[in-house]
N, C-alpha and C positions, 0 to 999 in steps of 0.2 A: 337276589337284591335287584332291583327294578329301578332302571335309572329314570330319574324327572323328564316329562316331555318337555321339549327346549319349544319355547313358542317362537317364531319370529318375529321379530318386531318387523313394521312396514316399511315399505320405502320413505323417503323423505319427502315429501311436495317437491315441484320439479322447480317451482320457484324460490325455496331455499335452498336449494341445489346450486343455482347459480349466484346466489352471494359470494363463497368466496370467491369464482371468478371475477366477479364485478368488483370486490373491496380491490384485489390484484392488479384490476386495471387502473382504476382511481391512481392506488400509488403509483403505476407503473408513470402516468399521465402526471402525477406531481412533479415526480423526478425527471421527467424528460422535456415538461414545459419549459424552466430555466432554459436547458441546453438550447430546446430550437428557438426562444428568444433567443439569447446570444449568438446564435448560429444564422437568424435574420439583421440581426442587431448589427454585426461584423461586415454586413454586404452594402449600410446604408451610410452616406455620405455624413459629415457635423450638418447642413442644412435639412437631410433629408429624417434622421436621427432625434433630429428634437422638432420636427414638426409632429404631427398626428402619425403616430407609430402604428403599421399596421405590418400582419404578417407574410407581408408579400416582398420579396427581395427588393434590394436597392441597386444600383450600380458602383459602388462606389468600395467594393473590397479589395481590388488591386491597389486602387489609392492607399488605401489606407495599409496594408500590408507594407508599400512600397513606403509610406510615411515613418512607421514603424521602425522596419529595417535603416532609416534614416537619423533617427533621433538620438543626438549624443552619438554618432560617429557608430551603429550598432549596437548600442549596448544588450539591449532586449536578448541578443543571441547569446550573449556574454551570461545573460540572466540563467538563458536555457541551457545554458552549455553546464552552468556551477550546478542545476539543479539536477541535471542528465550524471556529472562527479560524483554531489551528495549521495542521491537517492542508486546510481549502482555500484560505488564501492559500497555504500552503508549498509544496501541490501543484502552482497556479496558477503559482507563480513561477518554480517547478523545470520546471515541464516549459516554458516560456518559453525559461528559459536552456537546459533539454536542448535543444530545436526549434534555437533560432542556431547553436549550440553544435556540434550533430550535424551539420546540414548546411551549415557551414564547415568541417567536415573531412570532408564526405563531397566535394566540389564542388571545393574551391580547392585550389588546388597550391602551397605554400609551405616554408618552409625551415624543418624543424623540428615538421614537420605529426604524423608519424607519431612521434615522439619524445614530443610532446606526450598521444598516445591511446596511447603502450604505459605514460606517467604515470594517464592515466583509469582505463586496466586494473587499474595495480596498486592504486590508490583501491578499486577494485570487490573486492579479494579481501583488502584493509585491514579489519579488525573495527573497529568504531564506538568499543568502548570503550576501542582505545587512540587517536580522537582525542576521547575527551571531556576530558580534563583542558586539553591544550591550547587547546580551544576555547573553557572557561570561563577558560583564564590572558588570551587576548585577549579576549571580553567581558568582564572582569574590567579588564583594561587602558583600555578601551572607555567605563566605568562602563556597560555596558548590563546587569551581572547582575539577576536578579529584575527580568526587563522581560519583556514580550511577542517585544519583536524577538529576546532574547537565544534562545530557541527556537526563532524564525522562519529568521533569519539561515544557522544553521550547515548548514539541511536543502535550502537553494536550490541549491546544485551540490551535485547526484546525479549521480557517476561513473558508475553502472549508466544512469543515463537518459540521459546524452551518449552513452553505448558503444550502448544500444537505436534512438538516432535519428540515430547516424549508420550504421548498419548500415540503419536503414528507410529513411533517403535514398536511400542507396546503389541500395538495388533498387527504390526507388516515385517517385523522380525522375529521368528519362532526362537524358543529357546535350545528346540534342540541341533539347529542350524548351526547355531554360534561353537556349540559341543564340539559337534562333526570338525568344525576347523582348529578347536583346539587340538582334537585326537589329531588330526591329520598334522602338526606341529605348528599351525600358526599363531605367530601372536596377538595382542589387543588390538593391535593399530593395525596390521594387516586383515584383519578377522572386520573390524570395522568396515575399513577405507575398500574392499573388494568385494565382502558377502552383503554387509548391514548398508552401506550405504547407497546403494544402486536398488534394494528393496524402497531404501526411506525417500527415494529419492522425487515418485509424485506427492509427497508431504510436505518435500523442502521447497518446490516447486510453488506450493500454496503459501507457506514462511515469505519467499522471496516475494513474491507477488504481493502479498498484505504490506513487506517493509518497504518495498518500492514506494507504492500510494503511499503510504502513512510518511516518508520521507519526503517525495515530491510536495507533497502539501501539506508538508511542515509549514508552520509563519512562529510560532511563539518563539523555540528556539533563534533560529537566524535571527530575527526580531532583538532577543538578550546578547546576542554572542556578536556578533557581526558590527561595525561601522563603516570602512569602506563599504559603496556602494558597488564597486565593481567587483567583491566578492558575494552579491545577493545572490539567492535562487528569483526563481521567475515569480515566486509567490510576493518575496517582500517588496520584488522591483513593481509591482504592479502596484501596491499597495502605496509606494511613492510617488509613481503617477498619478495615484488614484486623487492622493491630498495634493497635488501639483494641480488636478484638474478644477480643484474649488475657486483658483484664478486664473488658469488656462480652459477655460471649457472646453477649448479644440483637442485635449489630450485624453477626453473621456473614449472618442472611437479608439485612439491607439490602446488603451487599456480594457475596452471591448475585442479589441481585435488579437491585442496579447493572450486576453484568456481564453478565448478561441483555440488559437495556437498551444497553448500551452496543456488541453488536455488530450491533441493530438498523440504524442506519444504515449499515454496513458493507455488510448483505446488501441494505440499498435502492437503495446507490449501485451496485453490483455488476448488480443486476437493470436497473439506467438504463443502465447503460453497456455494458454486453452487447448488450443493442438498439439504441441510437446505436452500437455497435461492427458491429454485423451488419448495419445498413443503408447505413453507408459506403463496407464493404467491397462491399456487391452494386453501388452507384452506382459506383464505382469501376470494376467489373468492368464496366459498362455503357457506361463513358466508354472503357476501352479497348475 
């Protein structure tokens, strides 16, 4: 039997070769235009700010920083400080519950198992704001409104972060891994908490990291839950500035200059965790 000769098809023209590069850039240039507006925006004075904007620094970001830091006795840090609580116990907690959570339905064989994670899925493709009212009618019920926890609470089971770490189970803890530690006489939670979780552990890394963001720049939530002001994140506080600014116009830099500030940490925890991500993964690769 005589196999078909395989023809090869040609190269591609070397000018549709660089389209996807090109589309890549585009976006890359979408997303990054904001930032260095804001990032020129934050350097220029109220005088200099609402004259003819152009992309070349202003002098006037220490001012404004230092105006910032002044307004309402601090507040703005107070902002950062609630949203730095939120978003890393909420992280902490969520990728906790993702970790058990994932890898008891990636592991165990139960009645009801996969019923339960085609529920997770549809959580994952549910928009947030139709369960915010619900979640403030139960803190509401609760009396936990206008609390700490009543923000903390609702963000600990992430659908998307069960569905990411039982998927990383799946493929970064062997089955017969788990065997060996039972033969050897360990139990569930020891077998977990020593073998499975130090495998799952650049998966949770990626959980952590998704609930962090999606926590920090929360608004709906805080938005429903919250009325003192000095329990905001930096999100809603700015948002109060922001409609303060429609008869303060001088308050538009500080709320230029806030969210400036405000995605600092973001890019620091990104730059941390990229590299405890990257070194994981090479130990990992090394252990196999």
């Amino acid at each position: 039997m005589t196999t078909p000769h395989l023809r090869r098809l040609p190269p591609a023209p070397r000018r549709f070769a660089l389209a996807p590069t090109a589309a890549l850039l585009l976006g890359a240039l979408y997303c990054l235009l904001p930032v260095a507006w804001i990032l020129v925006a934050s350097t220029k004075s109220g005088s200099e700010l609402f004259s003819t904007f152009t992309f070349l620094p202003g002098t006037g970001f220490a001012d404004n920083v230092a105006d910032l830091s002044a307004y309402r006795d601090g507040v703005y840090w107070k902002w950062m400080a609630n949203s730095a609580l939120y978003a890393g116990v909420g992280a902490l907690l969520s990728t906790g519950v993702s970790a058990v959570s994932g890898y008891a339905l990636a592991v165990y064989r139960f009645r009801g198992r996969e019923s339960i994670f085609n529920i997770l899925l549809a959580g994952v493709l549910m928009p947030p704001v139709i369960l915010a009212v619900p979640q403030y009618l139960l803190m509401a019920k609760a009396d936990l409104t206008d609390s700490y926890l009543s923000v903390m609470l609702p963000v600990i089971l992430s659908p998307y972060g069960v569905y990411l770490a039982r998927i990383y189970a799946t493929a970064a803890v062997p089955g017969d891994v788990i065997e060996a530690g039972r033969m050897d006489g360990g139990g569930e939670w020891r077998i977990f908490r020593t073998i499975a979780l130090p495998m799952m552990l650049p998966g949770l890394v990626t959980v952590f990291l998704f609930q962090f963001v999606a926590i920090w720049n929360n608004f709906l939530l805080p938005y429903i839950m919250l009325g003192d002001d000095e329990k905001f994140p930096v999100t809603l506080g700015l948002f109060t500035l922001l409609q303060q600014g429609s008869s303060t116009p001088a308050l538009y830099t500080l709320v230029i200059t806030g969210a400036l500030l405000a995605i600092v940490p973001l890019i620091a925890l990104f730059l941390v965790i990229q590299r405890f991500w990257s070194l994981d993964l090479l130990s990992g690769a090394v252990k196999s």
